[in-house]
C-alpha positions in Angstrom: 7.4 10.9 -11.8 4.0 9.9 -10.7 2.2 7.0 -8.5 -1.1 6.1 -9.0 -2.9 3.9 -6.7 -5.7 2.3 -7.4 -8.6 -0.9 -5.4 -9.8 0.6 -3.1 -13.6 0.0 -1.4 -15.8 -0.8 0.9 -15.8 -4.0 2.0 -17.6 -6.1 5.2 -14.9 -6.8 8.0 -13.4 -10.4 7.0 -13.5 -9.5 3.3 -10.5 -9.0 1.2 -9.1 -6.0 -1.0 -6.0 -5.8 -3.4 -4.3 -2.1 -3.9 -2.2 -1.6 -6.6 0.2 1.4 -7.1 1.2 1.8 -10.7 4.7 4.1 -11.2 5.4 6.2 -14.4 8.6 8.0 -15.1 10.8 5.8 -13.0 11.4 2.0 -12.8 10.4 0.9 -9.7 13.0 -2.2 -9.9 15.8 -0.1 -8.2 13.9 1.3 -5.3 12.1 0.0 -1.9 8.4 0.6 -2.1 6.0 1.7 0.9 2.2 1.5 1.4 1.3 3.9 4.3 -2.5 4.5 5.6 -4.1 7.3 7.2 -7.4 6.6 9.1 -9.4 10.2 10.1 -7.9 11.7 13.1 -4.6 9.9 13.1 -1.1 10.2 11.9 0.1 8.8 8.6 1.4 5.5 9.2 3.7 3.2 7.6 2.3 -0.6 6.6 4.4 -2.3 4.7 7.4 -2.2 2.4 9.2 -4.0 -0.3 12.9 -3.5 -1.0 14.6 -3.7 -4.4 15.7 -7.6 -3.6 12.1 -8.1 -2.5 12.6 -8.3 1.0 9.2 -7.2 3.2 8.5 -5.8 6.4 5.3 -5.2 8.3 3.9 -3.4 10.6 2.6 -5.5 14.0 -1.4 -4.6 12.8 -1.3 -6.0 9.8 1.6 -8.5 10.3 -0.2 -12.1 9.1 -2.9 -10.4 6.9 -1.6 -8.2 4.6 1.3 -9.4 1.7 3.2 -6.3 -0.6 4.6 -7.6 -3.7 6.1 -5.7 -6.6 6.2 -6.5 -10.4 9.1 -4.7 -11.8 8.1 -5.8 -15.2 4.7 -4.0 -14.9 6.5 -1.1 -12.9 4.0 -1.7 -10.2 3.3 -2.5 -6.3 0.7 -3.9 -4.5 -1.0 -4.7 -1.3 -3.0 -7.9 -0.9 -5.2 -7.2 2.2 -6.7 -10.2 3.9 -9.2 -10.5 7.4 -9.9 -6.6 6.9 -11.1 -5.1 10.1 -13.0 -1.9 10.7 -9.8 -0.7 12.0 -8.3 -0.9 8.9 -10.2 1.4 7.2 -8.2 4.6 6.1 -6.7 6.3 2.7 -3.9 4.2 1.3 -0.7 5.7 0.1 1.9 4.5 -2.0 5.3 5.8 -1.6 9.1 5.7 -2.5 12.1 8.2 -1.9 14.3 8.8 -5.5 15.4 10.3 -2.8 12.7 12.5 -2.9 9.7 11.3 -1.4 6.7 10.5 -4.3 3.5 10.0 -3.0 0.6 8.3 -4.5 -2.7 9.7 -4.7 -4.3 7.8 -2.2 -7.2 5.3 -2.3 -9.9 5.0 0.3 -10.8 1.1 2.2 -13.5 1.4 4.1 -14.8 -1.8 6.2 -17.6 -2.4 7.7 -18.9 -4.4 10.9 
C-alpha cells in the first residue's frame, strides 16, 4: 500500500502547479482522499478532500483556488493549484485512512514573490 506524490516546484506567486498522488495496492475508488500541507514551523494541515461519490471540501485558504479531483480509473488524485501565494509554499501530502492512515511521500511547492 503505497502513495506517491508527485508536481511539485517552484513557481512565481500567481503561477499555477498540478500535484498528483498516484496509489498502488489499493483502489482508491472506495475511499475519501486528502491533500494536507506543511509549511516550516507549522502544524500539518488539512487542504482538501475528495470522497468516494466525489464530493469536495476545502479549507477557507485555498477555498476558490485550488480544485482535488480523483481518477479512479488511473487509481490517482490530484490537486490543481491556481493564484499560488508565497503562503502556500509547504510539503504536500497525500493521504487516506484504509482505516489506517497511508501517507504520501510528500512533494515540495515553493512560491516566490
Amino acid at each position: 500500500v503505497q502513495l506517491q506524490a508527485s508536481g511539485g516546484g517552484l513557481v512565481q506567486a500567481g503561477g499555477s502547479l498540478r500535484l498528483s498522488c498516484a496509489a498502488s495496492g489499493f483502489m482508491i475508488r472506495y475511499y475519501t482522499m486528502k491533500w494536507y500541507r506543511q509549511a516550516p514551523g507549522k502544524q500539518r494541515e488539512s487542504v482538501a478532500t475528495i470522497s468516494s461519490g466525489s464530493s469536495t471540501d476545502y479549507s477557507d485558504s485555498v477555498k476558490g483556488r485550488f480544485t482535488i479531483s480523483r481518477d479512479n480509473a488511473r487509481n490517482a488524485v490530484y490537486l490543481q493549484m491556481n493564484s499560488l501565494d508565497p503562503e502556500d509554499t509547504a510539503v504536500y501530502y497525500c493521504n487516506t485512512k484504509l482505516p489506517r492512515d497511508v501517507w504520501g511521500q510528500g512533494t515540495q511547492v515553493t512560491v516566490s514573490s
